[in-house]
C-alpha positions as CSV (number, residue, x, y, z in Angstrom):
1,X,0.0,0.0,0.0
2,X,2.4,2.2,0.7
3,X,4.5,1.9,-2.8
4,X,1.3,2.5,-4.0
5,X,1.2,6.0,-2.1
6,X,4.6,6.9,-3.2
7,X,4.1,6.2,-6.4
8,X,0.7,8.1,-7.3
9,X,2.4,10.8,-5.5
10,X,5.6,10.6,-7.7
11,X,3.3,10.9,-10.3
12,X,1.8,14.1,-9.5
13,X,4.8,15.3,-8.9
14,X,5.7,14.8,-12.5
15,X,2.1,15.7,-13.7
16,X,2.2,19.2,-12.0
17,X,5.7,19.6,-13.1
18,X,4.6,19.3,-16.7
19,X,1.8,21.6,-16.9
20,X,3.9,24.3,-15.3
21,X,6.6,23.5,-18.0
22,X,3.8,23.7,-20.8
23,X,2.7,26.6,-19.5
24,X,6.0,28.3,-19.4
25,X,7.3,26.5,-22.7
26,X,3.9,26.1,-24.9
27,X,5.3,23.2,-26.7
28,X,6.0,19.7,-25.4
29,X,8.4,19.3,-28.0
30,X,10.5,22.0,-26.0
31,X,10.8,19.8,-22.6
32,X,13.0,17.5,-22.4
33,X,12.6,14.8,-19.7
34,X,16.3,15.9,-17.4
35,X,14.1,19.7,-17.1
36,X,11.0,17.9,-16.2
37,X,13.3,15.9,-13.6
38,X,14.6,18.3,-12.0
39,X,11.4,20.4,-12.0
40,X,9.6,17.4,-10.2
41,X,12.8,17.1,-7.8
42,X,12.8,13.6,-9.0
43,X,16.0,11.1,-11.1
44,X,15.5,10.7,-14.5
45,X,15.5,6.7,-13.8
46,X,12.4,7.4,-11.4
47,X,10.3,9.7,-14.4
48,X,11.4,6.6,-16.5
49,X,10.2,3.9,-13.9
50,X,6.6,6.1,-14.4
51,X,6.7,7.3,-17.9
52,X,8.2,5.9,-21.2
53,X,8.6,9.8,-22.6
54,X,7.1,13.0,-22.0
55,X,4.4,11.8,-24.1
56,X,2.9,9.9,-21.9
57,X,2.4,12.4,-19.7
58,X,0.6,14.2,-21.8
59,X,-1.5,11.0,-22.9
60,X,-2.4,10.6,-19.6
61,X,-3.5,14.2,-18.9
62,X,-5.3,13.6,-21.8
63,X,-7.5,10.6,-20.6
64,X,-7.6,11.8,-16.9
65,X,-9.7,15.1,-18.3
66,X,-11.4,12.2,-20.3
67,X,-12.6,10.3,-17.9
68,X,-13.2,12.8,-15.7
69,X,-15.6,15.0,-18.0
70,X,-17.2,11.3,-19.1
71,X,-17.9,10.9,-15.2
72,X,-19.3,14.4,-14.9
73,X,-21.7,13.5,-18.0
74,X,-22.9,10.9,-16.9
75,X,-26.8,10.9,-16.8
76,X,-27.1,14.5,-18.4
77,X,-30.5,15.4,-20.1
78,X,-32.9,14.7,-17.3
79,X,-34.9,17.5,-18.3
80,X,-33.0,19.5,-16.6
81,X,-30.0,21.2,-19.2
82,X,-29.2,23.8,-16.6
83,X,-28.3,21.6,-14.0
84,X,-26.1,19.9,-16.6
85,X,-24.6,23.2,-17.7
86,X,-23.8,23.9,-13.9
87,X,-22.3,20.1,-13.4
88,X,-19.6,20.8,-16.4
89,X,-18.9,24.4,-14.7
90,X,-18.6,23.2,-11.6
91,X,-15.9,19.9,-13.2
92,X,-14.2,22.9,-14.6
93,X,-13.8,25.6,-11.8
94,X,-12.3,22.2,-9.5
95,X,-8.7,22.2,-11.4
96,X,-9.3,25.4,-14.0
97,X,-5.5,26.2,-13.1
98,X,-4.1,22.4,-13.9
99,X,-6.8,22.9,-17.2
100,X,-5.7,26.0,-18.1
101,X,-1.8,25.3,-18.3
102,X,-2.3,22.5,-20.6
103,X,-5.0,23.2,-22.8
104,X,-3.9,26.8,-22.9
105,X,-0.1,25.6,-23.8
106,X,-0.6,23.5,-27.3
107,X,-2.0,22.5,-30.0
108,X,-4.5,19.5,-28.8
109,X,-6.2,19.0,-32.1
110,X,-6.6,15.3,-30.9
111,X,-8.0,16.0,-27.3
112,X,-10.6,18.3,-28.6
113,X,-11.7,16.0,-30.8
114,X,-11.8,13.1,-28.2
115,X,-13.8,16.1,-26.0
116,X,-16.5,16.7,-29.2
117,X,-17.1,13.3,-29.6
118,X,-18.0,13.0,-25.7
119,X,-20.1,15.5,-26.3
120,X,-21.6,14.8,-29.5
121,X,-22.8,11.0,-27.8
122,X,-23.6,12.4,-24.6
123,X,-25.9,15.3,-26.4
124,X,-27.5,12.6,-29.3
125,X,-28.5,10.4,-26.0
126,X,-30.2,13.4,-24.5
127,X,-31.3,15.2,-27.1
128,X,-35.4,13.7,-26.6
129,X,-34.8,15.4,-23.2
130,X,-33.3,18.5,-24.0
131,X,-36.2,19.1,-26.8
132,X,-34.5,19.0,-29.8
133,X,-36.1,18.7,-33.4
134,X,-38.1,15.4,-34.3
135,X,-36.4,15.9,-37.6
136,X,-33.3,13.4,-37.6
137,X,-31.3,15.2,-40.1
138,X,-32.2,18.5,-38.2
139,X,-31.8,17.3,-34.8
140,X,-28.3,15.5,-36.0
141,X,-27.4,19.2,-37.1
142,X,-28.3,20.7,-33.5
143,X,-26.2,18.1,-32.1
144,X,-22.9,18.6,-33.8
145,X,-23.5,23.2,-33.9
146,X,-23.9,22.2,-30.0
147,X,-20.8,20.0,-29.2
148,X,-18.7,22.1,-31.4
149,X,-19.4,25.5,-29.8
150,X,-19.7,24.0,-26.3
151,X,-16.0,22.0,-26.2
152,X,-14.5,25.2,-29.0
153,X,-15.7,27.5,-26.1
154,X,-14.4,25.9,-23.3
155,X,-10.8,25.4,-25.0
156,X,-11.1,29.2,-25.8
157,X,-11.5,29.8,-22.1
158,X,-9.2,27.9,-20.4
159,X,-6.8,29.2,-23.3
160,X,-7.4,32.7,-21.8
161,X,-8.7,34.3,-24.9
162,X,-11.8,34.9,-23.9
163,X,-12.6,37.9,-20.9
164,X,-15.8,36.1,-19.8
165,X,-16.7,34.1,-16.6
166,X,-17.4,30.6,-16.6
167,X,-20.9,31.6,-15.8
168,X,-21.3,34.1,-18.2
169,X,-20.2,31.2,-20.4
170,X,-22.6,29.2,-18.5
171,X,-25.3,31.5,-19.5
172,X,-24.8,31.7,-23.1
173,X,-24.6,27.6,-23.6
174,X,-27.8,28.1,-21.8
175,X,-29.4,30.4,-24.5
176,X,-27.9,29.0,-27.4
177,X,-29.4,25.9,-26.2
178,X,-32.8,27.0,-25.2
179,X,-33.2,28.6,-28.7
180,X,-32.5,25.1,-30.3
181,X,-35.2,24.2,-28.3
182,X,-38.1,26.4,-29.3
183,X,-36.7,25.7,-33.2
184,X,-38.9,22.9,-32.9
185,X,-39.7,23.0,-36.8
């Protein structure tokens, strides 16, 4: 149990250690693994014990914001899109700093597709819910406008390009999505 311990903790070590280098550097190609090291006061033969390359870090950044967000969806659409709207704030405001140094460092054309498609599902399997059109073709568009601007917001955000709040952001998902709703036709 208590290698366990030591090694989750290694590993944040190294995990915070990266985002404050990809904020710094905004490029993992400019890190090299004896910086990241010494930044995590840790031997290059312990990051290797952990990590095969500073990839991997970054991979599994990626899926623990996956699974995370995944979590957080889960059982969205219960009539209710405001709630659901304050749950993804709410997942966001938890580790906005953490979020913010990597999304705001790179290039993550992969992640934010991995993050539309999480939405895209999630919004197809509440779209009955959330009062979308009958029309499949219509309601298929609503779907993708939706995912896009919600994840293409949220990556503007946390990149710091946009002034607003996360409930001001909050607010407009609301209204964009309340006006799909009473386009019915």
């Amino acid at each position: 149990m208590k290698e366990y311990k030591n090694a989750q903790r290694t590993k944040k070590w190294i995990r915070d250690a990266f985002s404050e280098l990809m904020a710094e550097k905004k490029s993992i190609e400019k890190i090299t693994v004896t910086e990241l090291a010494e930044r995590a006061d840790i031997s290059k033969t312990t990051f290797y014990y952990h990590y095969p390359d500073i990839y991997a870090v970054a991979e599994e950044f990626e899926d623990e914001i996956i699974t995370a967000l995944s979590d957080t969806l889960d059982g969205l659409g219960q009539d209710d899109y405001s709630e659901d709207i304050r749950r993804i704030l709410d997942f966001l405001r938890a580790n906005e700093e953490t979020y913010r140094r990597i999304i705001g460092a790179g290039n993550l054309p992969f992640f934010v597709s991995r993050l539309k498609t999480i939405f895209t599902k999630r919004l197809a399997a509440s779209a009955p819910s959330y009062g979308f059109s009958m029309n499949k073709e219509k309601c298929a568009v609503q779907i993708c406008f939706l995912a896009s601007a919600c994840v293409d917001v949220i990556v503007e955000y946390l990149k710091g390009n946009l002034s607003a709040s996360l409930d001001m952001v909050g607010e407009v998902v609301s209204e964009a999505i309340e006006t799909l709703r009473r386009d019915k036709r």
